[in-house]
RODO-2510 file (C-alpha; in nm, 4 decimals, decimal comma):
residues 307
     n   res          X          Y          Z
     1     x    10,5437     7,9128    13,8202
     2     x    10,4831     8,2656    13,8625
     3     x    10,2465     8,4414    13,6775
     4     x    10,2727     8,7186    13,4273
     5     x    10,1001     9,0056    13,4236
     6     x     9,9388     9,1724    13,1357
     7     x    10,0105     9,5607    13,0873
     8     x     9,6966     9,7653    12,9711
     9     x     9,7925    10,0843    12,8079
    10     x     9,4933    10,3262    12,9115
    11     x     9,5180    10,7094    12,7529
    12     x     9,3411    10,9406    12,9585
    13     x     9,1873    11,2353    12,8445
    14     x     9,1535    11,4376    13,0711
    15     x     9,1731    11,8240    13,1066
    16     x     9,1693    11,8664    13,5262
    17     x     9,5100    11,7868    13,6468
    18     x     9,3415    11,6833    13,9795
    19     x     9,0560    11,4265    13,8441
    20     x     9,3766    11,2884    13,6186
    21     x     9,6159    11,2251    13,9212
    22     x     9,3050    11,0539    14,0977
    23     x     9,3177    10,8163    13,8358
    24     x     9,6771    10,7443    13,7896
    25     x     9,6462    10,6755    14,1681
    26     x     9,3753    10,4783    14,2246
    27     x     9,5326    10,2639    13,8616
    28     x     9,7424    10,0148    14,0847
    29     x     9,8273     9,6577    13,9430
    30     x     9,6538     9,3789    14,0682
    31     x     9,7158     9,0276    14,0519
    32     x     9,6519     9,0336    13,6812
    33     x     9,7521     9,3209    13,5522
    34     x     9,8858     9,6751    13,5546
    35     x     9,8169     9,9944    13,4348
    36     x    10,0235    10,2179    13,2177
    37     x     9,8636    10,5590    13,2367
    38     x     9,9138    10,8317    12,9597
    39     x     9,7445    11,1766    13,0438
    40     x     9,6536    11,4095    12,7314
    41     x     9,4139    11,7380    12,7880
    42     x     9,2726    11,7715    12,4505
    43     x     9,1957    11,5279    12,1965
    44     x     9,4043    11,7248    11,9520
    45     x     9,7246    11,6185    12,1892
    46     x     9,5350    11,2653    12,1855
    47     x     9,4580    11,2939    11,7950
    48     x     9,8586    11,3541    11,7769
    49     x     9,9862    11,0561    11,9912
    50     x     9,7491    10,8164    11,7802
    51     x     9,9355    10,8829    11,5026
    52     x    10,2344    10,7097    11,5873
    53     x    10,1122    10,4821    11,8845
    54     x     9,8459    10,3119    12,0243
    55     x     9,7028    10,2083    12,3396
    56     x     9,4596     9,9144    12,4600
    57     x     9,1901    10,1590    12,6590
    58     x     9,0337    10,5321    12,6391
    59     x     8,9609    10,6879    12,8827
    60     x     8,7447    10,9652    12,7975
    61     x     8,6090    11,2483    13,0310
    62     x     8,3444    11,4802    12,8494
    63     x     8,3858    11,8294    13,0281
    64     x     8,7211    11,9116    12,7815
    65     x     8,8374    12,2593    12,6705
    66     x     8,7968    12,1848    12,3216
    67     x     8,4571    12,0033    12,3106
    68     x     8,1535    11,9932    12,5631
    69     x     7,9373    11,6326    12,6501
    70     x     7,8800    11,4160    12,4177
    71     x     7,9915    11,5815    12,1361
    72     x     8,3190    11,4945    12,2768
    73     x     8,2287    11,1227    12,2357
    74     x     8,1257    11,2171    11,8936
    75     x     8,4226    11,3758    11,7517
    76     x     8,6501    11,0612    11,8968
    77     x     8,4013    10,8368    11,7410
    78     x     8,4406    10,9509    11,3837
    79     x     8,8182    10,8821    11,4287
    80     x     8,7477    10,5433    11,4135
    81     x     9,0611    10,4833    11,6485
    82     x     8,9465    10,0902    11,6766
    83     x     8,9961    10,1268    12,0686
    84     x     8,7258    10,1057    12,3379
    85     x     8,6046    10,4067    12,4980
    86     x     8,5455    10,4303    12,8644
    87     x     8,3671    10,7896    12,9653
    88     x     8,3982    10,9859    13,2861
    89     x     8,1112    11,1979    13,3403
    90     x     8,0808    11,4637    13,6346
    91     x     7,6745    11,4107    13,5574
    92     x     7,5282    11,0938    13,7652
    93     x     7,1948    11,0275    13,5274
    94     x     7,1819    10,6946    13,4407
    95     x     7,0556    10,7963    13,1420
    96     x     7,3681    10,9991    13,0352
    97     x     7,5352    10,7008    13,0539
    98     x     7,3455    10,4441    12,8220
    99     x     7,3714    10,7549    12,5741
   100     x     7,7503    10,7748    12,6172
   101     x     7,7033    10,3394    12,5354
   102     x     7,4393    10,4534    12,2394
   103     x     7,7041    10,6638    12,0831
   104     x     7,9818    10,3673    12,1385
   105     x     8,1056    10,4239    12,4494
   106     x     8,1852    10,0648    12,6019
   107     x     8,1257    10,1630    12,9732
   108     x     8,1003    10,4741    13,1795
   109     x     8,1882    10,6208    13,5256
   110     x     8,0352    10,8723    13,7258
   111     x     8,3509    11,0926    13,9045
   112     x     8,1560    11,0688    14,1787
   113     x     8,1911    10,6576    14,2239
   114     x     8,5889    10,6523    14,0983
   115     x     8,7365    10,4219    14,2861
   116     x     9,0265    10,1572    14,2236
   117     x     8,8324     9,8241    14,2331
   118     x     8,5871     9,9642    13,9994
   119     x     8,7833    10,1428    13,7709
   120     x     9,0159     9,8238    13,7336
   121     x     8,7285     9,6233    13,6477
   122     x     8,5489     9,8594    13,4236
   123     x     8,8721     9,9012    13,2290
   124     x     8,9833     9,5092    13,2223
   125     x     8,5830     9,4168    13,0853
   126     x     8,6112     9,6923    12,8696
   127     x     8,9302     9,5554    12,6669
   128     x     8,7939     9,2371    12,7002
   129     x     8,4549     9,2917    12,5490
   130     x     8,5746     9,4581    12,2774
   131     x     8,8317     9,1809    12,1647
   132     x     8,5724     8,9303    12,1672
   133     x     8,2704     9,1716    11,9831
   134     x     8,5614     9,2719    11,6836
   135     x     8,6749     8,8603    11,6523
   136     x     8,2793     8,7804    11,6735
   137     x     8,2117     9,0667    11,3991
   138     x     8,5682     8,9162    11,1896
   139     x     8,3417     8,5816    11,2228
   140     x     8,0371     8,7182    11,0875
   141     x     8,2330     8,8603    10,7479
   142     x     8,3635     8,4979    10,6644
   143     x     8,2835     8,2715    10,4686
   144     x     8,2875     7,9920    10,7207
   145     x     8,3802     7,7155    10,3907
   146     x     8,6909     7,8905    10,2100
   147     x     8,7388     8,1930    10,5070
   148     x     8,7500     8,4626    10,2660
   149     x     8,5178     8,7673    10,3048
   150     x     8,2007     8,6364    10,2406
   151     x     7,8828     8,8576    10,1012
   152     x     7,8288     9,1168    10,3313
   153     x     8,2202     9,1938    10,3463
   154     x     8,2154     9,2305     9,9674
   155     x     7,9343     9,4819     9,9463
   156     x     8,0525     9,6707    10,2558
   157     x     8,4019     9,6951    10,0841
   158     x     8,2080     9,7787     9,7542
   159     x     8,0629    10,0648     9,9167
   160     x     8,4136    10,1753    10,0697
   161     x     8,5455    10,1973     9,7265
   162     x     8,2639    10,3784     9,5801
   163     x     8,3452    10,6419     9,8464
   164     x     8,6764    10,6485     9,7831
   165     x     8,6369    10,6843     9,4388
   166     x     8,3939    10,9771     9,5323
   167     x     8,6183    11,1502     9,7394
   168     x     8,9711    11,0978     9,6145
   169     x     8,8776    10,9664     9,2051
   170     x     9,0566    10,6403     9,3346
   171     x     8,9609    10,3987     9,0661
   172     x     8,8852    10,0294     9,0399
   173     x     8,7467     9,7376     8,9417
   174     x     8,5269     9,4694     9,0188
   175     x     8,5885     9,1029     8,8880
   176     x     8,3163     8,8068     8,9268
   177     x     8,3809     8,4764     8,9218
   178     x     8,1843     8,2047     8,8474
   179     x     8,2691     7,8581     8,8386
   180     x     8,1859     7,6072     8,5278
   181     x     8,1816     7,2054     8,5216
   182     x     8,1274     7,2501     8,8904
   183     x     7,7818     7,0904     8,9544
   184     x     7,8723     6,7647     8,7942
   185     x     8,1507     6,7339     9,0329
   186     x     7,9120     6,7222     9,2646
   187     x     7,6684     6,5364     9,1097
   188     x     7,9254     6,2614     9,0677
   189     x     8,1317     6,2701     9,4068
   190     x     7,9150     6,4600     9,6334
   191     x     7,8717     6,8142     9,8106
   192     x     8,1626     6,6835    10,0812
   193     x     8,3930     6,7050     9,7673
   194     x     8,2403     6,9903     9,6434
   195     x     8,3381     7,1672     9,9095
   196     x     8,6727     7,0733     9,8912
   197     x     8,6847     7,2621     9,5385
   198     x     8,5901     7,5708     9,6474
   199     x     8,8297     7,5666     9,9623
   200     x     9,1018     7,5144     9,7268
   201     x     9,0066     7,7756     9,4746
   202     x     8,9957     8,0032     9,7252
   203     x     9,3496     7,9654     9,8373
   204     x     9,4767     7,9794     9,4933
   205     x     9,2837     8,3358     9,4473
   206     x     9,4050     8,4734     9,7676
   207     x     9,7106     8,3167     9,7585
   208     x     9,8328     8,4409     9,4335
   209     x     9,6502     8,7790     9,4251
   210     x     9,7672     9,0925     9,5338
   211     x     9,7151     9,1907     9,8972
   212     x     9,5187     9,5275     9,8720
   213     x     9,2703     9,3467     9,6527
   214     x     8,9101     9,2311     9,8353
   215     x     8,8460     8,8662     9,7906
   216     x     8,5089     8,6892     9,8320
   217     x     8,3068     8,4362     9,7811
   218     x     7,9492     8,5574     9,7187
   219     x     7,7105     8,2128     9,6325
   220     x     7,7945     7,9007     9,6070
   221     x     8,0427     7,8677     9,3067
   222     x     8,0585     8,2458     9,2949
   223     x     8,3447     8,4468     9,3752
   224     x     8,4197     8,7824     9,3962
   225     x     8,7352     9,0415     9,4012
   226     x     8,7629     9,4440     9,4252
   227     x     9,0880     9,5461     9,2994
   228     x     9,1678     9,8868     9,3867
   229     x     9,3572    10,1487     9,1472
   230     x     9,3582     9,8412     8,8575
   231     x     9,1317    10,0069     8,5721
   232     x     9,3841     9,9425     8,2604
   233     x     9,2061     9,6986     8,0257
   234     x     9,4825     9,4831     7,9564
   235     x     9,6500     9,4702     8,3320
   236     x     9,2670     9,3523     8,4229
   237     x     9,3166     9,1006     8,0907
   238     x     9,6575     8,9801     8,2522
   239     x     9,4816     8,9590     8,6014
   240     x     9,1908     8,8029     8,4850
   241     x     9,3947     8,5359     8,2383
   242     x     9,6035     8,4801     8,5871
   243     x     9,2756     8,3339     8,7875
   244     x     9,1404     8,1281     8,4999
   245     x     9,4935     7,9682     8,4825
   246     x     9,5297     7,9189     8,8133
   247     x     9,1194     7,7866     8,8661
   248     x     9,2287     7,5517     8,5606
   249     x     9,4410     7,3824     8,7355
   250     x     9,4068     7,0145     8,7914
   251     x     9,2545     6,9786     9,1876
   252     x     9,2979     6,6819     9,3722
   253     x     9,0783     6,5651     9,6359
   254     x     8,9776     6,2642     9,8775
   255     x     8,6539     6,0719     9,7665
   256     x     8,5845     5,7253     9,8207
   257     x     8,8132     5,5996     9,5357
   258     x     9,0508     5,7705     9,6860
   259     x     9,2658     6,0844     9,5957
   260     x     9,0820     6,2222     9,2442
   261     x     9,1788     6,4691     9,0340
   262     x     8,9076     6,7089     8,9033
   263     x     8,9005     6,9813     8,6935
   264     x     8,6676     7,3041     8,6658
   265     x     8,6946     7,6047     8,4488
   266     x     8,5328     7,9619     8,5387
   267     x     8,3489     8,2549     8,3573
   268     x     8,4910     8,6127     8,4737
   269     x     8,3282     8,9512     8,4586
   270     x     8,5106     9,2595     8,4715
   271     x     8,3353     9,5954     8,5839
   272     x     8,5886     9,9357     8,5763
   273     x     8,4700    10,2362     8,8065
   274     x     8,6806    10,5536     8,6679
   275     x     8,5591    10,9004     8,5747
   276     x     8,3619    10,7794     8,2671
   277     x     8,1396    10,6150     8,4637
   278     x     7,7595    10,7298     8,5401
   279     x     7,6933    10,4727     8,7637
   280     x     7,9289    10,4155     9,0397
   281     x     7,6304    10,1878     9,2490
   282     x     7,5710     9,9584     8,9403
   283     x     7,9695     9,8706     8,9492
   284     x     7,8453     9,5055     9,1494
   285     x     7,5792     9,4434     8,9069
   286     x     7,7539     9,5332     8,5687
   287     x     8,0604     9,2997     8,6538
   288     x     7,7561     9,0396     8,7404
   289     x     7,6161     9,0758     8,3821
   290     x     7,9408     9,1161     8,2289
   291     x     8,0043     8,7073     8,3965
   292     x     7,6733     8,5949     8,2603
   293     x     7,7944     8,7079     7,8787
   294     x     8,0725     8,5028     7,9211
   295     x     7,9208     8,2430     8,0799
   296     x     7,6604     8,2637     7,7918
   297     x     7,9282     8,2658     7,5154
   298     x     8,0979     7,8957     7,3876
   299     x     8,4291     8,0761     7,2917
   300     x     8,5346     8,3418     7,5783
   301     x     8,5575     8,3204     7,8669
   302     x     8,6401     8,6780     8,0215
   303     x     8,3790     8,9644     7,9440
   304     x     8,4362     9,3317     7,9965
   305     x     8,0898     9,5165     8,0930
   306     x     8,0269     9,7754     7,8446
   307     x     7,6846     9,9647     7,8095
***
């Protein structure tokens, strides 16, 4: 069976028309793969053709029109284009180069060394190691029982939406979660079980919520969502209502007697971040207390933070 080759779609930035044909020429396919070269001489022109395409490589050189040396890898940088960033360099310092990989740059090239073999292979590792270090970093903001965003995902996107909010006076909201009548189901069938709870009430959050909300669990019966531009009391009520019903739910899982049914019930706290607020950093902990009143309280069950 023959074997198909993979096409990597490398943008080159590149403002000599010489140093660019060089590279086009020495790009041939290989056994593996080819190359589909794009040439652009400013990052504005680059800027421009990112906004309606994409490509798999950059391929940067630092001597541009509009910017000078690394502030050329800087200004790409804040972009954050998601695509790996090879830089050509006219300078041969070695240490030029691990301050190009400092600033994000995956790999670097002196002109001076260009040649085919190595600026296939540069460009193939390149693409490579930057697939597997963005899956590795989508592993490390998982919660590895229910795969939703786990901790550190939730207080990154906490901080997103406080910036946001800064910037733009996009509000939101901030719901927690916490689970009641949980510990005595595992008490009575086990952590194994247990576990199976939480997987499933984390499929009926994120399967039933809405897709530009932020979803996480947080501790060990404690879950958390962001819900962007959702500030109106009773919408929150209606959303909130919505995940109790839904946690309520009778769960079945596999023990020892066989398939069980279980049931838990939850305690929610609802935070709001809009202009009356003071403290936009507090949002996290308010919605935190806000769970604890309700958890604390024998007749509600959903508590909006107020000061």
């Amino acid at each position: 069976m023959e074997k198909t080759q993979r096409n990597i779609v490398v943008y080159l930035v590149e403002d000599d028309t010489d140093d660019a044909y060089l590279v086009k020429k020495l790009l041939t396919p290989d056994s593996c793969f080819t190359f589909e070269v794009k040439h652009f001489h400013t990052l504005d022109e680059l800027a421009l053709a990112l906004t309606n395409t994409s490509c798999d490589a950059i391929l940067l050189d630092l001597g541009l029109s509009d910017t000078r040396g690394m502030q050329t890898l800087s200004v790409i940088q804040e972009k954050n284009y998601a695509i790996p960033i090879i830089v050509l360099t006219g300078l041969e310092e070695s240490e030029f180069g691990e301050k190009a990989i400092q600033l994000g740059a995956q790999d670097y090239i002196p002109k001076a060394e260009l040649r085919g073999s190595l600026l296939r292979r540069v460009i193939k590792y390149a693409v490579e190691r930057y697939k597997m270090v963005r899956e590795l970093k989508q592993l490390s903001l998982k919660d590895p029982l229910t795969s939703l965003s786990n901790k550190k995902a939730f207080q990154d996107s906490v901080k997103v939406a406080i910036d946001t909010w800064q910037r733009y006076q996009d509000s939101f909201a901030v719901m927690f979660i916490d689970l009641d009548k949980f510990k005595p189901v595992n008490d009575t069938f086990g952590h194994s079980v247990g576990d199976q709870v939480l997987k499933l009430v984390g499929q009926r959050l994120i399967s039933y919520g809405r897709t530009t909300d932020t979803i996480a669990r947080v501790g060990g019966d404690e879950f958390a969502i962001i819900l962007p531009k959702l500030t109106d009391k009773e919408a929150l009520l209606a959303a909130a209502e919505h995940k109790l019903m839904l946690i309520r739910q009778p769960i079945f899982v596999d023990t020892s007697e066989g398939l069980t049914e279980v049931k838990v019930d939850a305690s929610i706290g609802i935070a709001v971040l809009d202009k009356h607020c003071t403290e936009p950093r507090k949002i996290v902990e308010h919605a935190d207390n806000a769970m604890y009143r309700a958890k604390e309280s024998p007749d509600v069950s959903i508590v909006f933070y107020h000061p």
